[in-house]
VOGU-3710 file (C-alpha; in Angstrom, 3 decimals, decimal comma):
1> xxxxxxxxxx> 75,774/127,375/67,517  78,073/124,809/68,643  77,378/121,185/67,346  78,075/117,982/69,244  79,753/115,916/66,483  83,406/115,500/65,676  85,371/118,228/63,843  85,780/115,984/60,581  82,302/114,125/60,767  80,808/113,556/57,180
11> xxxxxxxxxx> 76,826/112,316/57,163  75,038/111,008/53,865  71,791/111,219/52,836  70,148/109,473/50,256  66,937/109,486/48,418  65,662/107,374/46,184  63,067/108,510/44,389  61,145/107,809/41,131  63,289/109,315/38,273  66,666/109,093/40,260
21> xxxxxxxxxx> 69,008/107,849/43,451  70,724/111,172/45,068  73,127/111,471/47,763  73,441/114,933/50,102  76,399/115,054/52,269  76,506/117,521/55,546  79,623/118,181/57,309  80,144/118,252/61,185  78,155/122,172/61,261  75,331/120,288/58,786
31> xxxxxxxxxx> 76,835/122,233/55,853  76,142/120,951/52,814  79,960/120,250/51,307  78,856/117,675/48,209  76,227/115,869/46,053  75,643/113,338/43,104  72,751/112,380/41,496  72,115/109,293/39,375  69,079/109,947/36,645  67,749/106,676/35,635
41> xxxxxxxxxx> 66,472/107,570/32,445  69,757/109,203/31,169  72,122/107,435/33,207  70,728/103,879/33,105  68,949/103,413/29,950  69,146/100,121/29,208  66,334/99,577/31,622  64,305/101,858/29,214  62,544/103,244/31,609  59,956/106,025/31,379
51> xxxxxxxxxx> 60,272/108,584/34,128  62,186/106,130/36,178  58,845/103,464/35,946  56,876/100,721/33,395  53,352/101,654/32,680  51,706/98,681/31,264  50,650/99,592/27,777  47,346/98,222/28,390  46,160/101,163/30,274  44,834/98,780/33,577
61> xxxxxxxxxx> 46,563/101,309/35,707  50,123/98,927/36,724  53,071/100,992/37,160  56,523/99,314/38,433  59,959/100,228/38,471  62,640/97,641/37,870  64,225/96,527/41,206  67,966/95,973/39,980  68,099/99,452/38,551  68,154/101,007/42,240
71> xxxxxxxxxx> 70,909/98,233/43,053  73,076/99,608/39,989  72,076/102,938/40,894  73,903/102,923/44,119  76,806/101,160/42,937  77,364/104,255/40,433  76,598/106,913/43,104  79,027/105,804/45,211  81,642/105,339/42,844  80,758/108,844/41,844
81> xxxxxxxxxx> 81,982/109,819/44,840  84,407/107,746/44,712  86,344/109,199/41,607  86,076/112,670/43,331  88,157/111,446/46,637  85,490/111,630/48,581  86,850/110,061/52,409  84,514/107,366/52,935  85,943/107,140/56,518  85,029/110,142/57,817
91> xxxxxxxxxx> 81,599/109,729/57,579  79,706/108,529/61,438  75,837/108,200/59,664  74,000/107,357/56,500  70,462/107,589/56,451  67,880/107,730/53,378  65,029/108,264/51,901  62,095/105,851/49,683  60,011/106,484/47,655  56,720/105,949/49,203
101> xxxxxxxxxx> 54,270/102,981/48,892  57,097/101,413/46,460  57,887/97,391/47,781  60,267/94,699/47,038  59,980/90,812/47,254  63,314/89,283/48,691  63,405/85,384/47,475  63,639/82,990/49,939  67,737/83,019/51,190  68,223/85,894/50,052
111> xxxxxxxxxx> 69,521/87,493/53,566  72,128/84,758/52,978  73,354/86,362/49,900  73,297/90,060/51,601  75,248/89,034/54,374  78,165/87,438/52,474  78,808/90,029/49,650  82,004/90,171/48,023  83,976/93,254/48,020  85,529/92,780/44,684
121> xxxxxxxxxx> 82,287/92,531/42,543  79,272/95,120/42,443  76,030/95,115/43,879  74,192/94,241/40,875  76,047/91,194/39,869  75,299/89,426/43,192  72,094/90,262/43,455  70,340/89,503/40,238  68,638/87,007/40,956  67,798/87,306/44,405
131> xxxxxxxxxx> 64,137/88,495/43,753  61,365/86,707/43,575  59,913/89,294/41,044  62,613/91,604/39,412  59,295/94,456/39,410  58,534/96,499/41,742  54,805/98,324/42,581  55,444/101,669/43,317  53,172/104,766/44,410  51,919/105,436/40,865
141> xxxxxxxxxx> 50,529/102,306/40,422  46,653/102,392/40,420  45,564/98,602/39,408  44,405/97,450/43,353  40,957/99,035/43,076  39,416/95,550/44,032  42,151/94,939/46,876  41,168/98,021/48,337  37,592/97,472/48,860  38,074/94,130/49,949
151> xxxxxxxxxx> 40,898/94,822/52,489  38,113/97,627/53,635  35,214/95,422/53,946  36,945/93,017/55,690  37,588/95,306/58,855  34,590/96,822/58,383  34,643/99,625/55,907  36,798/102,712/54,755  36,589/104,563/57,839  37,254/101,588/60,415
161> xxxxxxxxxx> 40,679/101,243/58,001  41,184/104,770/58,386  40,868/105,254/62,397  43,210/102,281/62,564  45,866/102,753/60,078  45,555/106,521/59,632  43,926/106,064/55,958  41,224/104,457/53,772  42,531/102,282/51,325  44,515/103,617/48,414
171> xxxxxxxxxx> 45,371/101,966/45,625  49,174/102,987/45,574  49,338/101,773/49,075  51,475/98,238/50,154  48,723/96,819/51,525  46,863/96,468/48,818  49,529/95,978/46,348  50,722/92,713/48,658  47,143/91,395/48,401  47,063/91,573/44,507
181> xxxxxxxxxx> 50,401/89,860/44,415  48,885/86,810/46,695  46,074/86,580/44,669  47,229/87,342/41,543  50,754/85,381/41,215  50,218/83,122/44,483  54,039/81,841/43,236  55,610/85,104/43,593  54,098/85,414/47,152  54,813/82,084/48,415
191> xxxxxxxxxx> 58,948/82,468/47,051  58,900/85,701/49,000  60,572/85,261/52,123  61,111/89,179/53,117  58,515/92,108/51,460  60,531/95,625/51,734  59,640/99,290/51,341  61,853/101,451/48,923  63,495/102,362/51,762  64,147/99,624/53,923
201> xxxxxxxxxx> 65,230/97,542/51,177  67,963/99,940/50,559  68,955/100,260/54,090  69,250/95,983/53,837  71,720/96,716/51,347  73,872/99,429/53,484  73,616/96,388/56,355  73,883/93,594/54,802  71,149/92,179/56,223  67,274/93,111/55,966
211> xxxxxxxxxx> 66,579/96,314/58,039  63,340/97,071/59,849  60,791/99,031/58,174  60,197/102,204/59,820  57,244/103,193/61,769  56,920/106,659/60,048  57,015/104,284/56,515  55,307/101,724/57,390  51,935/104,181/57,805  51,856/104,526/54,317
221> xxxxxxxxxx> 50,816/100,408/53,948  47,445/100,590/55,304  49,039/97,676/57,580  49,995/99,087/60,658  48,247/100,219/64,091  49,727/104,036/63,620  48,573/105,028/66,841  50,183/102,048/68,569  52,904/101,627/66,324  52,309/98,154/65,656
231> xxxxxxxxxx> 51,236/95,887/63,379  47,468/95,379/62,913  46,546/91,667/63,049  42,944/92,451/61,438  44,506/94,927/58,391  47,322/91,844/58,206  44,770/89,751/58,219  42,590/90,957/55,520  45,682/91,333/53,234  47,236/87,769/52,853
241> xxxxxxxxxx> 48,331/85,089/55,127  51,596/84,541/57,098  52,327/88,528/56,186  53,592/89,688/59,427  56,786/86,979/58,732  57,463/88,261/55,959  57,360/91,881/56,733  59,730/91,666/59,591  59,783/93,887/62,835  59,097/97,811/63,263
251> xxxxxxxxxx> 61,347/100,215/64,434  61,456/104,277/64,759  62,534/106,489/62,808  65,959/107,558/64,998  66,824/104,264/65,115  70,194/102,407/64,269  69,162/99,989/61,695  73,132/98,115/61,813  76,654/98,750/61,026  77,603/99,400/57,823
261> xxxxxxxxxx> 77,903/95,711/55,613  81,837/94,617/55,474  81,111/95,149/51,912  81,064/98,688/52,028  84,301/99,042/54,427  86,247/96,878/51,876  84,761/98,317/48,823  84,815/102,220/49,792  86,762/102,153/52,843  84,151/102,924/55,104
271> xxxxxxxxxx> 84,689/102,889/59,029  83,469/99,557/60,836  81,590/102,160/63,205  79,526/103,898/60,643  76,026/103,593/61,838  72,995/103,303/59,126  70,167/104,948/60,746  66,581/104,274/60,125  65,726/105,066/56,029  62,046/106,569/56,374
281> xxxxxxxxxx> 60,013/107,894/53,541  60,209/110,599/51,002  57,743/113,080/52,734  59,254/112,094/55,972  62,655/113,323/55,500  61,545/116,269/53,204  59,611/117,319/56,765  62,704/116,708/58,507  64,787/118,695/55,521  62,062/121,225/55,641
291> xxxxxxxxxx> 63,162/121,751/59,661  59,017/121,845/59,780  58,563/122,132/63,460  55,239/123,923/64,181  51,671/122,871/63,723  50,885/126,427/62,408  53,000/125,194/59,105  52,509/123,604/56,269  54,729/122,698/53,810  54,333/121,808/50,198
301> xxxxxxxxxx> 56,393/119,801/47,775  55,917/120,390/44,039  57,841/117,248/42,476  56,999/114,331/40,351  53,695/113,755/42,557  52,736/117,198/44,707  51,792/116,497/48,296  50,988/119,252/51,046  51,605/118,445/55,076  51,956/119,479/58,532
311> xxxxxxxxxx> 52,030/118,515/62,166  49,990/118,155/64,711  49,067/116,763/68,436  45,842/115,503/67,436  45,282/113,480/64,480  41,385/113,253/63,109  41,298/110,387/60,372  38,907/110,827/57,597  38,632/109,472/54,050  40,844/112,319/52,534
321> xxxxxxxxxx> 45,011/112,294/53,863  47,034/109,912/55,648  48,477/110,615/58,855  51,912/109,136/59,844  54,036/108,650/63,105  56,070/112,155/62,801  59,811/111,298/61,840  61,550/113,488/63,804  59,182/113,444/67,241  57,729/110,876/68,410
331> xxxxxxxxxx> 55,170/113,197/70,286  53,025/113,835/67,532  51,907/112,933/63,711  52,485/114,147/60,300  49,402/114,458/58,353  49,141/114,848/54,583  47,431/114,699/51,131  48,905/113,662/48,295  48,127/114,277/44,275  49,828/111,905/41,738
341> xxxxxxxxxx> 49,988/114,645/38,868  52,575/117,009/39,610  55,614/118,152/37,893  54,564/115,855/34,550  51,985/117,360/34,092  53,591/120,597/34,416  56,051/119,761/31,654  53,357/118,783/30,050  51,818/121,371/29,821  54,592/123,760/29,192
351> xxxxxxxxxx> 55,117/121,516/25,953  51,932/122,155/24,961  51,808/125,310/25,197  54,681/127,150/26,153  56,832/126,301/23,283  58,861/123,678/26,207  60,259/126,310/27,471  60,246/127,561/31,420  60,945/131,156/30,591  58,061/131,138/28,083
361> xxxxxxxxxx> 56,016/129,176/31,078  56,866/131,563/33,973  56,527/134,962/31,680  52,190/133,652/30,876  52,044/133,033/34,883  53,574/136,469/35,282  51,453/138,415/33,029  47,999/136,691/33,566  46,023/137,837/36,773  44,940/136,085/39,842
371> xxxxxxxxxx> 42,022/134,376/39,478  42,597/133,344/35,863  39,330/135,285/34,335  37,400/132,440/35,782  39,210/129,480/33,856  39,169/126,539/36,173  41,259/123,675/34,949  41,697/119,873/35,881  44,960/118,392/34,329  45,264/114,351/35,092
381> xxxxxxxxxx> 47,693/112,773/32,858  47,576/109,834/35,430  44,499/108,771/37,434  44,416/111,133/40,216  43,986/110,783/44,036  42,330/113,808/44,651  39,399/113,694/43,411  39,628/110,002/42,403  39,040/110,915/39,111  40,491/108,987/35,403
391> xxxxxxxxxx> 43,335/110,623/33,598  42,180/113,116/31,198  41,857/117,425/30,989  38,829/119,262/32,198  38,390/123,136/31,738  35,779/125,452/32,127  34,635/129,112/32,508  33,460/130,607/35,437  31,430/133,954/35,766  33,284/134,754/39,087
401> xxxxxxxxxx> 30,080/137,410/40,098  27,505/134,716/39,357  29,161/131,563/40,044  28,039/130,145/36,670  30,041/127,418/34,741  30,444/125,899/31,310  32,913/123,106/29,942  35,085/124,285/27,134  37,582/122,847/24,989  40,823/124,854/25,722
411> xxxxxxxxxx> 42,135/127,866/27,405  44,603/130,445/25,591  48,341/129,472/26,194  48,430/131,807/29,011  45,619/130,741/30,746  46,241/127,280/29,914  49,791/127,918/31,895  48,104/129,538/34,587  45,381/127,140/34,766  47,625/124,284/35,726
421> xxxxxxxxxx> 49,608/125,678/38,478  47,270/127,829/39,917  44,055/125,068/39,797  46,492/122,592/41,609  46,859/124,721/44,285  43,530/125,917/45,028  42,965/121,835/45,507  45,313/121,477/47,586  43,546/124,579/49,443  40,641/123,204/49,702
431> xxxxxxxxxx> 41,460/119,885/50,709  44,130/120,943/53,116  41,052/123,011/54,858  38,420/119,885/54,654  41,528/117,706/57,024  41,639/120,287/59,179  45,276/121,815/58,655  45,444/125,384/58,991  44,690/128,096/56,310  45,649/130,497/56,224
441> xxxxxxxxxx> 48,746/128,882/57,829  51,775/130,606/59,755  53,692/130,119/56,685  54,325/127,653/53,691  57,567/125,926/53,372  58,055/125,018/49,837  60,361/122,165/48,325  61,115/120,072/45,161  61,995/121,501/41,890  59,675/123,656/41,343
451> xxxxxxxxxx> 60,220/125,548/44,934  63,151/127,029/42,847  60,601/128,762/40,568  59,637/132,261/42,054  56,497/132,947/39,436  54,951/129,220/40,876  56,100/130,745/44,541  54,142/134,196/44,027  51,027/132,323/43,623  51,702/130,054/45,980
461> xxxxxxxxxx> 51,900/133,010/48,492  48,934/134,569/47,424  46,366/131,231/47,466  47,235/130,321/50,980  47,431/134,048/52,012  51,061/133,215/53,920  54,248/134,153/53,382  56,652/131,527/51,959  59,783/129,787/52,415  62,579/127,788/50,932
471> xxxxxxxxxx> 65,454/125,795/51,976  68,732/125,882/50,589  68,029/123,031/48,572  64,581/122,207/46,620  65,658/118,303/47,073  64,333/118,360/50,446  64,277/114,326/51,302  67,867/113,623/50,470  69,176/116,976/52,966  66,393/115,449/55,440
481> xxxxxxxxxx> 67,931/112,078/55,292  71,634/113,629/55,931  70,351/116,074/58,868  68,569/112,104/59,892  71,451/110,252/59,898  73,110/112,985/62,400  70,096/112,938/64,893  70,166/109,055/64,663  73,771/109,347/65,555  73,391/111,525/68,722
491> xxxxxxxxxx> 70,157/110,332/70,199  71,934/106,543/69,938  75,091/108,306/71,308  72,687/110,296/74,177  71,393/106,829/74,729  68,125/109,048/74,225  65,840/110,723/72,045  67,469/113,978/71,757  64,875/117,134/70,094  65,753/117,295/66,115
501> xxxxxxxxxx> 65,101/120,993/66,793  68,603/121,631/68,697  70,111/120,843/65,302  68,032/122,938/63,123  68,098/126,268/65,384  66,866/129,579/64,385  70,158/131,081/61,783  71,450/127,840/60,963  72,219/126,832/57,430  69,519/124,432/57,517
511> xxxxxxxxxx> 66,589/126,847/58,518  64,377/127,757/55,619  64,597/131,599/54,568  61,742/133,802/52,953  60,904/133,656/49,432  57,742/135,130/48,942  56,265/137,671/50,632  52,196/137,162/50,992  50,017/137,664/48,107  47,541/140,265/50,496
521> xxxxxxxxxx> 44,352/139,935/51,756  42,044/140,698/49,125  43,466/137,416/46,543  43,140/135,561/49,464  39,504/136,145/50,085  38,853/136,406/46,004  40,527/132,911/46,155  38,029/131,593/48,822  35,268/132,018/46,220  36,628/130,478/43,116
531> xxxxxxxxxx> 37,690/127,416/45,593  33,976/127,636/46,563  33,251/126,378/42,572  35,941/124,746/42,120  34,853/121,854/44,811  31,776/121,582/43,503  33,151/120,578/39,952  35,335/118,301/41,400  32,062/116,712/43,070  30,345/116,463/39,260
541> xxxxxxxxxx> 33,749/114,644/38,020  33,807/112,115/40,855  30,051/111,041/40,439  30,793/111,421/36,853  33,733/108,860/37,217  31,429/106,665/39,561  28,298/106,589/37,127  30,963/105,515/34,121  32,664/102,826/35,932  29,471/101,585/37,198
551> xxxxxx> 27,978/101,218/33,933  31,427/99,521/32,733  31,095/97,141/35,200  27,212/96,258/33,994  28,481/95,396/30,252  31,542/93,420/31,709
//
């Protein structure tokens, strides 16, 4: 297929995610020619970091990541690139990708700092100080329980929230984590003069100036009218005062947030024409990297947290999923669910008990059967999402003829090994099912690192019933942010919003490609049982979880 970009055109896409920055570059036929990765544990550990975040040893449920660390991140990604040759100049687009929920708190004259860098110094020397908190909340973070219900009450309960920001009020979400800050260090709030998402506070860097958030984004705040596409002055108004100033103006997704900062063309030799296109989300650009196109599809994304989505014309909020502005159509919505243990826990698990070892891991998942012989288990190293349930391990026995249960201690390695995978997806199942995305679907796109494991893949394929597919790449956001930056380029060269899906054609190098055949008709259905009992476990852990904390908060 012929594409309409010059014959030497470079586009980057970032993504900065929890446990590292990466940068994908396409070519002018979105061909992948190059990539660098920065890991912030290895390669930045003098932020000691954990995982890329702080958990706060007191177990309350605060998890931050330190704000300068992304700064210094991108300073040595790009001169990574740099000591390979890479020609800066060449490139028309950079786009990126946040981590989701994650925001930063720009002091007051700070845009005066960004918009008079100097060339000859880095990043993170001139902008060390130009936060009013040097922490940042990020999606793992689960300490806003009581700025959730009150930002709910105050528009008139979890559902209201829902209908008009397209979810109920989660703890890693903005919202909530910009009420805590007002009411918890007033100081830090009233020194703020600009509140950024992961992603459009690394876009303000690439301009030089503070970038829009994104409308796709800025669904994920529990802020914004995502029907409308506007702020909501009731949700802003149950969060903290004056907030709307300091979050700054929306914009979509294909949008041209600025010209590259003077910094950059001095410092990297950049062109004074490269365009930096809207930075969305995470999920957002692994959709768009996942060329996910159809509502009969869903994709899945086995990384640090696991999250399952589609598309479709007709969003129904409930108190399960969020549902975003769709990233690359402005027609219709991106829904999803998300589960904050994912590959941790994995590792975890293979530690445990597969000797840390993935070939020990995938050879148990390949010799136990589906089904498990009826061992169900629930592995939350972190405070899950769904069900809202505390950290901790749950297994138990099932008669699969009778439906009968009983708790037990542990599983053999094996089924321990199958336990975790295969229990994670039957959730995600279920829950997929109770939103109303199809199962089983057309097919299953699958992305992150653990895409790139076939034994995870096979059951993948045989719990949703579907056949499945992979892209070229597991890290889906950072190829969706690249194949971003080119459609922001031509629909602000069209003067128009130009279909993503003339770039991402049937037989291009970007369309995903079968990995798994389905896993037949009679697992599916044997599935559909065990899901049956697994649901109504999760039920006894919630109100188990409710009846605890309710007695915890009597003796307080």
């Amino acid at each position: 297929m012929a594409f309409p970009f010059p014959d030497d055109a470079l586009f980057l896409g970032f993504d900065s995610s929890t446990q590292s920055l990466k940068v994908t570059v396409l070519d002018s036929r979105l061909v992948i020619v190059t990539s660098e990765i920065i890991r912030f544990d290895i390669d930045l550990p003098h932020y000691k970091t954990k995982d890329g975040v702080y958990r706060d040893p007191s177990g309350n449920g605060r998890i931050v990541s330190p704000t300068l660390m992304w700064i210094e991140a991108l300073d040595l990604l790009l001169d990574k690139l740099k000591a390979k040759n890479f020609d800066f100049s060449r490139v028309l687009a950079i786009s990126g990708s946040g981590q989701q929920h994650g925001s930063v708190y720009w002091k007051k004259g700070s845009s005066a700092i960004l918009s008079s860098l100097n060339p000859q110094h880095t990043l993170l020397s001139q902008l060390s100080d130009a936060f009013s908190t040097k922490e940042s909340p990020i999606w793992m973070d689960s300490s806003t329980t009581k700025q959730c219900r009150e930002i709910e009450k105050a528009v008139g309960g979890p559902m209201v929230l829902s209908k008009l920001t397209g979810s109920r009020a989660y703890e890693r979400f903005t919202g909530p984590q910009i009420r805590k800050m007002f009411e918890s260090r007033i100081n830090v709030y009233k020194e703020t003069e600009r509140i950024s998402l992961v992603s459009s506070f690394m876009g303000s860097l690439m301009i030089g100036g503070y970038a829009a958030i994104d409308e796709t984004d800025a669904a994920g705040m529990n802020l914004m009218d995502y029907k409308e596409r506007i702020w909501s002055k009731i949700a802003l108004q149950a969060t903290a005062p004056d907030l709307e100033e300091k979050l700054g103006k929306l914009a979509p997704a294909h949008a041209v947030a600025g010209q590259i900062s003077p910094y950059f063309v001095e410092r990297f030799k950049f062109k004074r024409s490269c365009q930096v296109i809207q930075w969305s989300g995470d999920n957002p650009n692994s959709l768009a990297g996942l060329s996910l196109d159809s509502p009969g599809d869903l994709a899945i994304s086995l990384g640090t947290s696991d999250t399952i989505f589609g598309i479709t014309n007709q969003p129904e909020p409930s108190l399960e999923g969020n549902i975003f502005p769709n990233p690359i159509d402005p027609a219709c919505y991106m829904v999803m669910l998300c589960y904050k243990n994912g590959s941790l826990t994995r590792e975890d698990i293979r530690n445990q008990f597969a000797g840390a070892s993935w070939d020990v891991f995938n050879e148990y998942l390949d010799n136990t059967s589906p089904l498990n012989d009826g061992k169900l288990g629930f592995y939350y190293n972190e405070r899950e999402i769904l069900p809202p349930v505390p950290a901790g391990y749950h297994r138990f026995l099932v008669d699969v003829d009778s439906g009968d249960e009983r708790p037990v201690e542990h599983f053999d390695a094996p089924g321990e090994v199958r336990a975790v995978v295969e229990g994670q997806l039957l959730s995600m199942r279920a829950h997929a099912e109770r939103f109303g995305l199809p199962v089983p679907p057309r097919r299953v796109v699958a992305t992150g690192g653990a895409s790139a494991n076939d034994s995870i893949l096979r059951i993948v394929a045989a719990v949703f019933g579907c056949d499945v597919y992979t892209v070229q790449r597991p890290d889906s956001a950072s190829l969706g942010a690249a194949l971003r930056a080119a459609h922001g380029w031509l629909c602000n060269k069209e003067d128009t919003f130009v279909p993503i899906a003339k770039l991402c054609a049937e037989g291009s190098t970007l369309a995903p490609k079968l990995a798994m055949p389905a896993g037949g008709e009679c697992k599916f259905s044997a599935y559909t049982q065990l899901i049956k009992k697994r649901m109504e476990i999760e039920v006894q852990l919630v109100n188990k979880s409710s009846l605890e904390s309710s007695k915890g908060r009597e003796r307080m």
